[in-house]
C-alpha positions as CSV (number, residue, x, y, z in Angstrom):
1,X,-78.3,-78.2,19.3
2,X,-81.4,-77.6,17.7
3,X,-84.2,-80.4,16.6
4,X,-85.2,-80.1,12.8
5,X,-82.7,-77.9,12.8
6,X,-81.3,-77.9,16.8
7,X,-80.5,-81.3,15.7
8,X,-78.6,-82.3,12.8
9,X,-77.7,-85.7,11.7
10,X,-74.4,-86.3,9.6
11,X,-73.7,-89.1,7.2
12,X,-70.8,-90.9,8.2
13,X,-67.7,-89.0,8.4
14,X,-63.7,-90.3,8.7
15,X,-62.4,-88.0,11.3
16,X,-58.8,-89.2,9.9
17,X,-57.4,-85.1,9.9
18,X,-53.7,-86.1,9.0
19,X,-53.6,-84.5,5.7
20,X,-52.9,-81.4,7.5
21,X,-50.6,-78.8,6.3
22,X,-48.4,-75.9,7.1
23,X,-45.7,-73.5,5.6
24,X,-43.1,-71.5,6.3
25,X,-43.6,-67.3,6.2
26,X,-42.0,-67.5,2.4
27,X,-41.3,-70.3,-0.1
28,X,-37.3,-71.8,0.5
29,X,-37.5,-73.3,-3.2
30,X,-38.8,-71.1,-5.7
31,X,-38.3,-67.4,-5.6
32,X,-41.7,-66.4,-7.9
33,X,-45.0,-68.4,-6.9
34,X,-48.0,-69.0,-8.4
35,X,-52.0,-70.5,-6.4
36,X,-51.8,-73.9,-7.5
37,X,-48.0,-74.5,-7.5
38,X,-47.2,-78.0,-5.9
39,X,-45.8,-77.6,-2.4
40,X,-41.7,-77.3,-2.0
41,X,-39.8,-79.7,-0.1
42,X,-39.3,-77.8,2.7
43,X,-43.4,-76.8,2.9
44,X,-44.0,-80.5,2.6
45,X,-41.6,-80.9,5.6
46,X,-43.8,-78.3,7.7
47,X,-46.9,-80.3,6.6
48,X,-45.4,-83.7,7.9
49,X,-45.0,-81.9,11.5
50,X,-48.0,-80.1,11.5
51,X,-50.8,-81.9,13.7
52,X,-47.4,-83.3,16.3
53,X,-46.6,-79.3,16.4
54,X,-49.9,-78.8,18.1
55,X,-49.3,-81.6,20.3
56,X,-46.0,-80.3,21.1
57,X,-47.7,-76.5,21.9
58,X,-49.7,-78.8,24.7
59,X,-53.2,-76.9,23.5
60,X,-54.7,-74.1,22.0
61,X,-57.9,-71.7,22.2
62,X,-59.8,-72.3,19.6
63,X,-63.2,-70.7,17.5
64,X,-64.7,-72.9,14.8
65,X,-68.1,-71.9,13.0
66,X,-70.5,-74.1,11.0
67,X,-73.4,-71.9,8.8
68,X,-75.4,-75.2,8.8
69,X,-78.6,-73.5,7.3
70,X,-80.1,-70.5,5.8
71,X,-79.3,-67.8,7.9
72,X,-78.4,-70.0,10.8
73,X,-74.7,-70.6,12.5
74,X,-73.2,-73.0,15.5
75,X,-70.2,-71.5,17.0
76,X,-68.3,-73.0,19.4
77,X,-65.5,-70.7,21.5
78,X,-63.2,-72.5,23.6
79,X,-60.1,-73.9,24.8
80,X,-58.2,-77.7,23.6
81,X,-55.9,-79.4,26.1
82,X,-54.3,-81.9,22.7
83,X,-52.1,-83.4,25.7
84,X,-55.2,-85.2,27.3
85,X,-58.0,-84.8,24.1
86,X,-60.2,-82.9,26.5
87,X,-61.8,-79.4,25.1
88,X,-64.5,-77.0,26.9
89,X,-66.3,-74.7,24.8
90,X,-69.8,-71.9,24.6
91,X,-71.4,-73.3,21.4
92,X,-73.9,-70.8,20.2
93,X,-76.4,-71.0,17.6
94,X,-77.3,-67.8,15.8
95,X,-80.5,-67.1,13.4
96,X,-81.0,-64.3,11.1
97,X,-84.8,-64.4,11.4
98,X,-84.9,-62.6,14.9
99,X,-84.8,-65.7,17.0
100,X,-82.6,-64.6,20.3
101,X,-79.5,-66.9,19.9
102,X,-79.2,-70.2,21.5
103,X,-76.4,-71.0,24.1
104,X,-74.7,-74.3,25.9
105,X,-71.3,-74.2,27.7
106,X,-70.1,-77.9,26.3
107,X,-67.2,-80.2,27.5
108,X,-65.7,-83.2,25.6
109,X,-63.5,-86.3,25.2
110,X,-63.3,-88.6,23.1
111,X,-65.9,-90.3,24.5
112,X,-68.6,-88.1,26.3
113,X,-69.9,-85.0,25.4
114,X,-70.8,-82.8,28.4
115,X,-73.9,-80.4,28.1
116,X,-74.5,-77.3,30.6
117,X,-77.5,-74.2,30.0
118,X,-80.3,-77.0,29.3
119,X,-83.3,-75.3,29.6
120,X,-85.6,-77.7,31.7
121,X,-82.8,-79.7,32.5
122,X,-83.5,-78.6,36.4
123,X,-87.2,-79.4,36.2
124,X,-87.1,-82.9,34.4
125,X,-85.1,-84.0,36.7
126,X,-87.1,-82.6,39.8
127,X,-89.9,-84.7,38.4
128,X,-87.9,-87.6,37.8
129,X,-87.3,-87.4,41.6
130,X,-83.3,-87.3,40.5
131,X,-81.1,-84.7,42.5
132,X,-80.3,-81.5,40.8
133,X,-77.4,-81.2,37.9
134,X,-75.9,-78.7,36.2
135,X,-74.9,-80.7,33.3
136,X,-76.0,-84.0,31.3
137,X,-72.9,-86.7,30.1
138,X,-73.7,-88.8,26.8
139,X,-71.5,-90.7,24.9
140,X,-70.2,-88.7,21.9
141,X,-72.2,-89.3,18.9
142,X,-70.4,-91.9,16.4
143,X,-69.4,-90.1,13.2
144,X,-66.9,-92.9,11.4
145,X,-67.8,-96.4,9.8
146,X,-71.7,-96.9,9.7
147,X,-72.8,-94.4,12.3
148,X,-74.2,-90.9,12.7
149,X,-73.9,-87.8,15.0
150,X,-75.1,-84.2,16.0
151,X,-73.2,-81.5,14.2
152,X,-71.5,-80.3,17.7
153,X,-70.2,-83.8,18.2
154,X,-68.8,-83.7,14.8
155,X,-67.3,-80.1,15.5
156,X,-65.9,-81.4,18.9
157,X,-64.3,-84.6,17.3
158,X,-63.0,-82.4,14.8
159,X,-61.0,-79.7,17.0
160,X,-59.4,-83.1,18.9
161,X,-58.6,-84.5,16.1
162,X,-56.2,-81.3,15.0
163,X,-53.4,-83.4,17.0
164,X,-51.3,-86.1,16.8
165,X,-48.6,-87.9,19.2
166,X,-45.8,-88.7,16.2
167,X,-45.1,-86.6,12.8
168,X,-46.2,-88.0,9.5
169,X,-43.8,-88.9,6.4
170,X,-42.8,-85.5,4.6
171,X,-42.8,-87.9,0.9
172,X,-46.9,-88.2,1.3
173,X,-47.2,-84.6,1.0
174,X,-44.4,-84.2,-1.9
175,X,-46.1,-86.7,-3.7
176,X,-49.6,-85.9,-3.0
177,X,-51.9,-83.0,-4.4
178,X,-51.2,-80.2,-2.3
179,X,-50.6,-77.1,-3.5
180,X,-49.6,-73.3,-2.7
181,X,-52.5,-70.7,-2.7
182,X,-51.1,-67.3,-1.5
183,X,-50.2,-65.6,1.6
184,X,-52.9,-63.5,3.7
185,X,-54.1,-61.7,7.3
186,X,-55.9,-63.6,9.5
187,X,-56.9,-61.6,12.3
188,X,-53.5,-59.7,12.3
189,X,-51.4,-62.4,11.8
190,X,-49.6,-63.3,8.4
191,X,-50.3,-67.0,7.0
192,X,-49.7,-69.0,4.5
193,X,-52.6,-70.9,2.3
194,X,-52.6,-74.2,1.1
195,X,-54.8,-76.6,-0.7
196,X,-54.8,-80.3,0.8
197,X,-55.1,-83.4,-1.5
198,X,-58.4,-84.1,0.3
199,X,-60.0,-80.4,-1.4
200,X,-59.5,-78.8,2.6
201,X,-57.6,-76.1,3.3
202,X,-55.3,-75.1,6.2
203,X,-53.7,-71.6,6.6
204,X,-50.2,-71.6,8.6
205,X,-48.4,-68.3,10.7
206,X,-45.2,-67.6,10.4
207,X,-44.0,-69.8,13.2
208,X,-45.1,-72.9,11.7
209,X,-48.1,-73.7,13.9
210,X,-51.7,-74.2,12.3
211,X,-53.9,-71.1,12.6
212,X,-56.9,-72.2,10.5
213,X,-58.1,-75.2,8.8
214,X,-61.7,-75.1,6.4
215,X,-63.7,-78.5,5.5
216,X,-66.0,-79.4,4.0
217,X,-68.5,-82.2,5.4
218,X,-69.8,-85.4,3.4
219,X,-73.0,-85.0,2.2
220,X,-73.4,-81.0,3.4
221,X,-73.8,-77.6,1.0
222,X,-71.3,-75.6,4.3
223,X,-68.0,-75.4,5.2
224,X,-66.4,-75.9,8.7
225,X,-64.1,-73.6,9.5
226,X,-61.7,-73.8,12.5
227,X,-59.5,-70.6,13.7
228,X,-56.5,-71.3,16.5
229,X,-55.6,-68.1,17.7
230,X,-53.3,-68.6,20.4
231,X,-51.3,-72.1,21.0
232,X,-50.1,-73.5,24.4
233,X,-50.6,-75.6,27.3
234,X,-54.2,-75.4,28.1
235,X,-55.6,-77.4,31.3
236,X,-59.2,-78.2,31.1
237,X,-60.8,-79.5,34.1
238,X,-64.4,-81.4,33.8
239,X,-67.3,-81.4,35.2
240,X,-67.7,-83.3,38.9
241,X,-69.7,-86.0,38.8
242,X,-71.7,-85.1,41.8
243,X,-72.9,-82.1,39.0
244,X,-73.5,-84.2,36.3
245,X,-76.5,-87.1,35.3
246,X,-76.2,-89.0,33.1
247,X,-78.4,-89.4,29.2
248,X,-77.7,-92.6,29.4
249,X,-78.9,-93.7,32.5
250,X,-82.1,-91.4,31.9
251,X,-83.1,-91.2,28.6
252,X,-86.5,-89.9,29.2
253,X,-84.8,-86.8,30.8
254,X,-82.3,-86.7,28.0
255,X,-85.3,-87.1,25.6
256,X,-87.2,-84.1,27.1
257,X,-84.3,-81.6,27.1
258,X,-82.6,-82.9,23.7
259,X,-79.6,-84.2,24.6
């Protein structure tokens, strides 16, 4: 959201999440546990499930922070619909040198990234002769194969990609490197740790559903951390078109408010 840093270009990045896991509230296998233990059958059974369990739930609200430089944070606060891959979110970049924090209300797909708070946004377009907008559409920023993108398209991508339509095959995970860690609280709630073969970690409640998964990014010195506190049908309702221009049918206006 920021430029050198409001803008912050990723190397490429396989947004391929399906390595998620999950537990249930004790270990069914092993009565004494120790961080690093390989997962138990029924653990990698939860893991399998995981991602199609959100689907299932319909949605989720959802907080995920990114401390992408010294002393600086992008947080985005907002609700999922995994049912239609459509989120809505207040991403807010926060400095520790004084600077007053920085604020958009975003909306996404899985193909257009919505943008709303733009300072200027109202007075480019007034000199562009365009009729007033509350929010500028682009095309999500590519983060897979040989492409690049802003750190809240990679954030965005990454909360959608937290679902899936079908359950994956509980052998992977048995045969894969994932391991036990430890139980803890998460914001009252009781969850379960685990270490993914891809070095990520997911922590799972009680009632199977994913509460909070950490990454790191290619390339990056920080860790992405996503928290879902509640789970559940969420409907998420975009912006009308009448209130939104497009970036890429005016790229000088998108070029003078940084979109």
């Amino acid at each position: 959201m920021r430029r050198d840093p409001r803008r912050l270009l990723l190397p490429a990045l396989a947004l391929v999440l399906a390595l998620l896991a999950g537990c249930s509230s004790a270990p069914t296998d092993n009565a004494t546990r120790n961080p690093g233990d390989h997962v138990t059958a029924g653990e990698a059974a939860v893991l399998a499930n995981l991602l199609h369990r959100n689907f299932e739930q319909g949605g989720a609200d959802f907080e995920e922070t990114a401390p992408y430089g010294e002393g600086t944070v992008l947080k985005l606060t907002g609700t999922v619909d995994f049912l239609s891959s459509v989120g809505r979110a207040q991403a807010v970049t926060t400095f520790s040198d004084g600077r007053p924090p920085e604020s958009r209300t975003v909306f996404f797909t899985t193909k257009d990234i919505w943008f709303g708070d733009v300072p200027g946004l109202s007075a480019a377009l007034t000199a562009d002769g365009l009729p007033a907008a509350t929010y500028m559409r682009r095309p999500l920023a590519p983060v897979a194969g040989s492409g690049q993108g802003q750190l809240v398209d990679v954030l965005a991508q990454l909360v959608l990609n937290l679902s899936a339509r079908s359950s994956d095959d509980p052998k992977a995970f048995q045969k894969g490197n994932y391991t036990w860690l430890g139980q803890r609280s998460i914001d009252g709630r009781l969850a379960t740790d685990f270490t993914l073969a891809s070095g990520a970690k997911v922590a799972v409640s009680s009632d199977k559903t994913l509460l909070q998964y950490v990454t790191a990014l290619p390339g990056q010195n920080f860790e992405v951390t996503i928290t879902l506190p509640a789970h559940g049908r969420r409907t998420v309702d975009l912006p009308a078109a009448t209130d939104t221009v497009s970036a890429t049918d005016h790229p000088d206006v998108a070029a003078k408010v940084g979109v």
